[in-house]
C-alpha positions in Angstrom: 59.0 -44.0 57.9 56.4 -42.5 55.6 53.4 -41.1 58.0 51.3 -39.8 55.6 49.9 -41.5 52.3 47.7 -39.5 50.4 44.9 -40.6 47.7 43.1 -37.9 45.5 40.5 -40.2 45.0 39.6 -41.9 41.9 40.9 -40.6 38.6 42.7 -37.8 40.5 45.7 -40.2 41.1 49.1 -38.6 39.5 52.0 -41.4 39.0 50.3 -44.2 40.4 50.6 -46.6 37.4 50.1 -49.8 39.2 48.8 -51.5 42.5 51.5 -51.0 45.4 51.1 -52.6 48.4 51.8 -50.4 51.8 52.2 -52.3 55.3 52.5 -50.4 59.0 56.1 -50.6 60.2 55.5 -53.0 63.5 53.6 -51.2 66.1 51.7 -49.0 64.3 48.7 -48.9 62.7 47.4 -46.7 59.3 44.0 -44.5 60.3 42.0 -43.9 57.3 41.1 -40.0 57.3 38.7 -38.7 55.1 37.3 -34.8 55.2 34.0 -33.8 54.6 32.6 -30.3 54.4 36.0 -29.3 55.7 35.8 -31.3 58.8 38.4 -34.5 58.9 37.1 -37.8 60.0 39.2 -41.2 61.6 36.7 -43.8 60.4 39.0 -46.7 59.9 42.3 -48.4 60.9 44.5 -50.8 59.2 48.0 -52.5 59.1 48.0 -53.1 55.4 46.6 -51.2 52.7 46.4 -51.3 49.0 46.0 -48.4 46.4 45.9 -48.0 42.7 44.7 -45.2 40.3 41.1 -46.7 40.7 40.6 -46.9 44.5 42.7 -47.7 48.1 41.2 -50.9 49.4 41.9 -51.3 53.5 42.6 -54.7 54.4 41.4 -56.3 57.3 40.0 -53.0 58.7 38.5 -52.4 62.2 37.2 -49.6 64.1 37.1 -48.8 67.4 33.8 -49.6 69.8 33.6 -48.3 73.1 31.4 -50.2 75.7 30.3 -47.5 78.3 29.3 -49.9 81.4 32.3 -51.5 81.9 34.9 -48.7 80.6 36.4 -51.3 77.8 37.4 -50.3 74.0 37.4 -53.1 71.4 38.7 -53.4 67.9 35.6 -54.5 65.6 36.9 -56.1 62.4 35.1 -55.8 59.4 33.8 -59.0 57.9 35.8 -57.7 54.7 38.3 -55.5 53.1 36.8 -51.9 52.4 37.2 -50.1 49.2 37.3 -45.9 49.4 36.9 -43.8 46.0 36.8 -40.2 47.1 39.7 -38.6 48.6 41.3 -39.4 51.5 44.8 -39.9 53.5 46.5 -42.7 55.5 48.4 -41.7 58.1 50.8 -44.0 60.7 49.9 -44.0 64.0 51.3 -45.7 67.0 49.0 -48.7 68.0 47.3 -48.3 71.3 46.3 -51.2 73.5 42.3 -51.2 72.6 43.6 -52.2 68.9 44.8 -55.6 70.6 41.4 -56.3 72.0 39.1 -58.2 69.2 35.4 -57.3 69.6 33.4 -60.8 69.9 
């Protein structure tokens, strides 16, 4: 299992000489980490990801949205796929049971 899957953003991509395709093994889920000003933010999640030397396009990404009144996490899916350029990493986490909940 490869946990980590790092991009050095665009044009900073060392033997990546075409798209490759990378899909969470089942049960997991890939968190998109980026850093800024040294600090490391989870923005995104995904089960299927796509990179090349020109970008890493999420597919199908959702984040999480908490609703404070009744105590209930959702996953809120993206209308389409996102597309990162600067720096960031992928790592494989196990999927928790708020990432089976669609946000309506």
């Amino acid at each position: 299992m490869n946990d980590v899957i790092r991009f050095g953003g665009r044009g900073n991509t060392e033997g990546i000489q075409q798209a490759e395709a990378v899909e969470a093994e089942r049960g997991n889920v890939y968190c998109l980490v980026t850093t800024v000003c040294g600090v490391e933010f989870v923005t995104y999640y995904c089960r299927m990801a796509v990179f090349d030397a020109w970008g890493l396009r999420l597919v199908n990404p959702f984040r999480r949205v908490s609703v404070f009144k009744g105590g209930c996490d959702f996953a809120d899916y993206l209308p389409k796929d996102l597309y990162v350029f600067s720096a960031a990493r992928l790592e494989q986490i196990p999927q928790q049971e708020w990432m089976t909940r669609e946000c309506y």
